[in-house]
N, C-alpha and C positions, 0 to 999 in steps of 0.2 A: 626937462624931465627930472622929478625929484629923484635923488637917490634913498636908496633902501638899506640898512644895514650897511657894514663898515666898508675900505675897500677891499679887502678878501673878497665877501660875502659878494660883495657886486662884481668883481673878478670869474668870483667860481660861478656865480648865477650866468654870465657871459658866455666863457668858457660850455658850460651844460647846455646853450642857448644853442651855440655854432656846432655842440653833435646833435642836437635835435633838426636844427637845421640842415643838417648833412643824411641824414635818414630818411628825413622828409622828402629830400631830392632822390634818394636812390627808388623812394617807396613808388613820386611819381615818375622816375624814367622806366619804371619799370609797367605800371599800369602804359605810357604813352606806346606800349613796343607795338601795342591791340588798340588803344583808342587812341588812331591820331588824330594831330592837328585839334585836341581838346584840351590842352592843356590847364587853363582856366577850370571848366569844369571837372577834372580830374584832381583841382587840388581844393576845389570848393568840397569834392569826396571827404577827400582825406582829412579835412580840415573835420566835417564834419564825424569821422569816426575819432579822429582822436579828442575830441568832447564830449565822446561816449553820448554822443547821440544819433536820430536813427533822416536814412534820408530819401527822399521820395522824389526820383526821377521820372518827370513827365514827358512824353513827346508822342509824335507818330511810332508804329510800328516801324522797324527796320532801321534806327539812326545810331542805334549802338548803347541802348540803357540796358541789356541785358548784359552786354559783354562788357562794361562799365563795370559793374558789378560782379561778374565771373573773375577781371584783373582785379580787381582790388582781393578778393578771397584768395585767390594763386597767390600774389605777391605778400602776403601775410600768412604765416606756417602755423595754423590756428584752423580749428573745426567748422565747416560750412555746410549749410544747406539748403537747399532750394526746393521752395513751396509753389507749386504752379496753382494759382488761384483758378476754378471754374465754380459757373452757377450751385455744382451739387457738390462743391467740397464742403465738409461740415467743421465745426468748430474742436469735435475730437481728434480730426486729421490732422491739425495743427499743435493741441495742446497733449494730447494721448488720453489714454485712458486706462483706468485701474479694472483688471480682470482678475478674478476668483481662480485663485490656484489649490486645487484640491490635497493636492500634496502636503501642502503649509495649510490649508486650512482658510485661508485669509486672503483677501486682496491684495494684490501688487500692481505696482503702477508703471504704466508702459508707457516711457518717455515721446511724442511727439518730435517732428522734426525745427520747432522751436528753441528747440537745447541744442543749441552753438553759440559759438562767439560769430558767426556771421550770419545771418537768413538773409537770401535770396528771396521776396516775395514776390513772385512775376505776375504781373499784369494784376495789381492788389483788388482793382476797382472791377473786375469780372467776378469776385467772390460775392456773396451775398451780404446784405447788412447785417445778419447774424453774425457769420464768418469774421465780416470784419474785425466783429466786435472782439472777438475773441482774442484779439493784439493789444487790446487798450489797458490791461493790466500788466502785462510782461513789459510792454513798451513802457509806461510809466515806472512799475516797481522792479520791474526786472526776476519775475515771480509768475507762475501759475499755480493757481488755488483748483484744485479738481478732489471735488466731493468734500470739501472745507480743510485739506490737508495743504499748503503753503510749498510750492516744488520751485527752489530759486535755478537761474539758470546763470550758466559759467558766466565771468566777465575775463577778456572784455564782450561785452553783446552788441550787437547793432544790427537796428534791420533796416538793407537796403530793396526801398519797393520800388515797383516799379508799375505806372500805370500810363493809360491811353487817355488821349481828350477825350472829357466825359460828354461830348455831343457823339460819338462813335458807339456802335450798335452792340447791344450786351455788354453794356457797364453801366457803372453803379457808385453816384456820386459818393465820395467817402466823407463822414459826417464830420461837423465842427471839432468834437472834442478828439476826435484820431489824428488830424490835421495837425492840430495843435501840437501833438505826440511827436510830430515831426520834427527834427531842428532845424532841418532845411529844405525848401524843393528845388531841384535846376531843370533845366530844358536842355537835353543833348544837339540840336539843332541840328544842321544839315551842315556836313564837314566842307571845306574848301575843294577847291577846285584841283591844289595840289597833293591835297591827304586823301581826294579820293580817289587818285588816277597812281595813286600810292599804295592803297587799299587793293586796288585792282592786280597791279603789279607784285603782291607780292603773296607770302603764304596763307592760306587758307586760316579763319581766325582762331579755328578749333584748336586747329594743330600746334602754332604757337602758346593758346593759352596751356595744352597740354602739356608743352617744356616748357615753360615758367617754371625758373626755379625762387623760390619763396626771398623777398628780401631782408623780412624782417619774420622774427618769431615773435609767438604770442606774448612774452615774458617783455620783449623791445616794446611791444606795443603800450601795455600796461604801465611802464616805466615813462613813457613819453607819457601819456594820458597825466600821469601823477604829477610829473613838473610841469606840464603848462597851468594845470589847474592852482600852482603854487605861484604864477609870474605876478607881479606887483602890477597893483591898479591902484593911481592916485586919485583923492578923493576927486578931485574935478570931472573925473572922468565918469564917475561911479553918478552924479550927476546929472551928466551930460547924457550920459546912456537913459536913465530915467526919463528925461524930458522927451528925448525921440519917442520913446515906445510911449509915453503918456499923450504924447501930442497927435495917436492915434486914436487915441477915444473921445476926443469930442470932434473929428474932425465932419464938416456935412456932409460930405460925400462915402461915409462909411456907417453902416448899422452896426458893425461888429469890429473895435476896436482892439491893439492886440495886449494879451495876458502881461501877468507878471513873468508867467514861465517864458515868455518873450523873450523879456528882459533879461533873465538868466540863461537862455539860450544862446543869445548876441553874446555876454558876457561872455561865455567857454568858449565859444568861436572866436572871439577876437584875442583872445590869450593864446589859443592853437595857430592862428594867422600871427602873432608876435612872434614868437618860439620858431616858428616856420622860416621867418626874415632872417633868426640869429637875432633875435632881441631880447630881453629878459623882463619889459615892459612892453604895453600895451600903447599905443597912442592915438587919437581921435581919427584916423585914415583907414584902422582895422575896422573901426566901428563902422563908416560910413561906406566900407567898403562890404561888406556882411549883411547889411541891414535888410538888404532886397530879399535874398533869398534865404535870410532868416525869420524874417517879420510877413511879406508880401501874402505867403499864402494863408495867415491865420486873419485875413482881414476880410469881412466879408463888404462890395458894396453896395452903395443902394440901386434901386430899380432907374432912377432918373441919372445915376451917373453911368450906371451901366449898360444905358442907352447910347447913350455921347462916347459909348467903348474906354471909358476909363477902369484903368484894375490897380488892384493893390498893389504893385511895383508901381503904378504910377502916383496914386497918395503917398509911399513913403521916401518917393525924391523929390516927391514936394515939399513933407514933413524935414528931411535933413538939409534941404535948401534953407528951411525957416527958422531952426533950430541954430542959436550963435552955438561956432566951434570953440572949444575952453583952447588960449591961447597957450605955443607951447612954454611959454614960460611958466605957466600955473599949473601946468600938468607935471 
């Protein structure tokens, strides 16, 4: 790993590495107290918020993407809220709307429940593709525009959705470019055998999320966000990251290979996964370790692979099986 700056500079970058690292662990032993035996996916979360991107839990009803999301807003002392998506919510229930106050004379605009640093979007894929739509600005710029006026909303922002397999009745595949919006999706899966007879045994999930005492405040958050985005990536890397996400666009098994925004997506995740370690650089394992559930769902495949049950997690461990790892001496 090359070095970056003097040995101070690399000292103190260290140093700053092992309390992010130590925050990181209190942030997820504190989501694990409500979602056990997930571990893995509780810090693909976090990983994901502190990249200041947004992330889209899929599974069955009942495996725990709701209260996945309810822990991570407890355990952060920062503004949250939750949007329950149905067929008849409309695009103003989310962003607000400006009503005529006769008093002043003029319009005033009535904030939506989109103005926080967390949204809860529950079951995102029951709302309408109107509805949807209504995320793909905020999500992207971090802003809603209502009636040509520009309403930014606090950082840090992130919305965690949360949807149903789209073969399940009254839902509503969410389009390519929202998808894309995502940084990440995971699958909460069905807990073990021991976390659920754990589950069973112990207190009710409400009641705990309600004593959650917050472990990190808004201002911790922000602060983290800032230095991982500052960790050193040597050029090999910078690279290497390029060839995975390129080597999904011509691949035959896919019509829709993945963006650039891909690629900058994996990039902040794999600096929040360094930082996470107690590392002050990034190395080829964050990347190859990220990749699925940063890349997977923005790919779409074709009809004859789709047949033979191949999906986009399985193109891109094909993809980083075939892509040469940049050796650590040149990173």
């Amino acid at each position: 790993m090359s070095e970056h700056g003097g040995g101070g500079g690399r000292a103190d970058a260290d140093a700053a590495a092992g309390r992010f690292a130590q925050m990181f662990a209190g942030l997820a032993g504190s989501i694990e107290r409500v979602v056990r035996g997930k571990r893995e996916k509780v810090e693909l979360a976090l990983v994901c918020l502190l990249s200041e991107g947004h992330l889209l839990v899929e599974d069955v009803p009942g495996v725990g993407k709701t209260t996945l999301a309810r822990a991570i807003s407890a355990s952060v002392d920062a503004k949250w809220t939750r949007i329950q998506f149905t067929p008849d919510l409309l695009p103003s229930d989310i962003t607000g709307v400006s009503i005529f106050n006769q008093g002043a004379a003029a319009f005033e605009f009535h904030a939506g429940p989109i103005f926080a640093n967390l949204v809860v979007a529950d079951e995102i894929n029951r709302g309408s593709p109107k509805t949807q739509s209504a995320l793909l600005e905020v999500m992207e710029e971090r802003r809603v525009t209502v009636e040509g006026v520009p309403h930014p909303v606090p950082r840090p922002f992130m919305v965690i959705a949360t949807q149903n397999p789209v073969d399940m009745d009254g839902t509503y595949p969410l389009p390519e470019a929202q998808l894309d919006r995502f940084l990440m999706r995971i699958s909460m899966g069905y807990p073990d055998h021991r976390a659920e007879v754990a589950l069973l045994a112990g207190a009710p999930t409400g009641a705990v999320l309600d004593r959650m005492p917050p472990v990190a405040a808004r201002e911790d958050v922000a602060r983290m966000i800032e230095f991982a985005g500052r960790l050193h990536v040597a050029a090999p890397l910078h690279d290497y990251l390029v060839r995975v996400v390129a080597a999904t666009r011509g691949h035959p098994e896919l019509r829709l290979g993945a963006s650039p925004r891909a690629g900058l997506a994996l990039l902040r995740a794999a600096r929040v996964r360094a930082a996470a370690a107690g590392r002050s650089y990034i190395v080829p394992e964050d990347v190859k370790a990220l990749a699925v559930p940063v890349i997977a769902h923005r790919l779409i495949v074709t009809p004859e692979a789709e047949l033979r049950d191949r999906t986009g997690a399985d193109v891109v461990a094909e993809v980083l099986a075939g892509v040469p790892t940049p050796q650590a001496a040149g990173v």
